[in-house]
VMD Tcl script that draws the C-alpha trace (Angstrom):
set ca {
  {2.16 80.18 76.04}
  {1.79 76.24 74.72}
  {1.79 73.60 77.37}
  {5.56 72.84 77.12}
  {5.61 70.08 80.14}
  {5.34 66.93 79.51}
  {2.83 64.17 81.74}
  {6.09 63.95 84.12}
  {7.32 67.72 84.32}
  {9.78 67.68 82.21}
  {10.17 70.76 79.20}
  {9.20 69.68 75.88}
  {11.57 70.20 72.62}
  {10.50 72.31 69.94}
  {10.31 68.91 68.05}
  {7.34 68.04 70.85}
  {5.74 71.16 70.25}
  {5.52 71.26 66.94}
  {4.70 67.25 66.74}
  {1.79 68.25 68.82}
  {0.46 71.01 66.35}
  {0.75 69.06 63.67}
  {-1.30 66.08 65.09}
  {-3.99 68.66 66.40}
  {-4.21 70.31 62.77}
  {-4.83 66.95 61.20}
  {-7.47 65.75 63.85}
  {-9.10 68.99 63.17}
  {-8.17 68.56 59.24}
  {-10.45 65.12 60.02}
  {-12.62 66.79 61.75}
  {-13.89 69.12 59.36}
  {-14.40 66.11 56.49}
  {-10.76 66.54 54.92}
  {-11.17 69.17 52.54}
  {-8.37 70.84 51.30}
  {-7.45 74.61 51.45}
  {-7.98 74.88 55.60}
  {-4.34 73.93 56.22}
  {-3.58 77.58 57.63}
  {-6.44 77.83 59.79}
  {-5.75 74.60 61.37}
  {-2.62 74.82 61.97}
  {-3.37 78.26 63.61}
  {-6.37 76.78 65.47}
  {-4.30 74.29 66.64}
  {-1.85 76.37 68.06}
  {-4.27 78.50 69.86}
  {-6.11 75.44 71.35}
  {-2.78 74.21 72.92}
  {-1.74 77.39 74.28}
  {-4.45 76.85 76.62}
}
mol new
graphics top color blue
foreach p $ca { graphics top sphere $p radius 0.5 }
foreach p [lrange $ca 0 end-1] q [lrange $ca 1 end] { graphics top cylinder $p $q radius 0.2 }
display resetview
Protein backbone atom coordinates (compact mmCIF):
# COMPACT_ATOMS: atom_id res chain seq x y z
CA UNK A 1 0.00 0.00 0.00
CA UNK A 2 1.50 3.72 -1.14
CA UNK A 3 1.76 6.30 1.55
CA UNK A 4 -1.63 7.95 0.79
CA UNK A 5 -1.46 10.66 3.85
CA UNK A 6 -0.34 13.65 3.35
CA UNK A 7 2.42 15.73 6.00
CA UNK A 8 -1.00 16.75 7.89
CA UNK A 9 -3.13 13.40 7.82
CA UNK A 10 -5.17 14.02 5.38
CA UNK A 11 -5.86 11.10 2.26
CA UNK A 12 -4.19 11.89 -0.86
CA UNK A 13 -6.12 11.95 -4.44
CA UNK A 14 -5.22 9.62 -7.00
CA UNK A 15 -3.94 12.86 -8.74
CA UNK A 16 -1.28 13.00 -5.53
CA UNK A 17 -0.41 9.58 -5.98
CA UNK A 18 0.24 9.40 -9.23
CA UNK A 19 2.04 13.09 -9.20
CA UNK A 20 4.29 11.43 -6.76
CA UNK A 21 5.25 8.41 -9.09
CA UNK A 22 5.83 10.34 -11.73
CA UNK A 23 8.31 12.75 -9.95
CA UNK A 24 10.08 9.60 -8.35
CA UNK A 25 10.41 7.93 -11.96
CA UNK A 26 12.05 11.02 -13.33
CA UNK A 27 14.49 11.56 -10.29
CA UNK A 28 15.37 8.01 -10.84
CA UNK A 29 15.14 8.63 -14.84
CA UNK A 30 18.05 11.42 -13.64
CA UNK A 31 19.49 9.28 -11.68
CA UNK A 32 20.48 6.70 -13.93
CA UNK A 33 22.11 9.47 -16.61
CA UNK A 34 18.74 9.92 -18.69
CA UNK A 35 18.84 7.26 -21.06
CA UNK A 36 15.93 6.31 -22.73
CA UNK A 37 14.11 2.88 -22.82
CA UNK A 38 13.95 2.52 -18.64
CA UNK A 39 10.61 4.34 -18.52
CA UNK A 40 8.79 0.98 -17.33
CA UNK A 41 11.17 0.07 -14.80
CA UNK A 42 11.06 3.37 -13.25
CA UNK A 43 7.91 3.93 -13.10
CA UNK A 44 7.56 0.43 -11.47
CA UNK A 45 10.53 1.14 -9.16
CA UNK A 46 8.98 4.07 -8.22
CA UNK A 47 5.92 2.66 -7.22
CA UNK A 48 7.47 0.02 -5.16
CA UNK A 49 9.76 2.55 -3.34
CA UNK A 50 6.64 4.56 -2.22
CA UNK A 51 4.67 1.74 -1.11
CA UNK A 52 7.07 1.62 1.60
Amino acid sequence: MMKNKTNNGTEKSPEQIEEDVRLTAYYLWEKKGSNNGSDIEDWIEAETSLKN
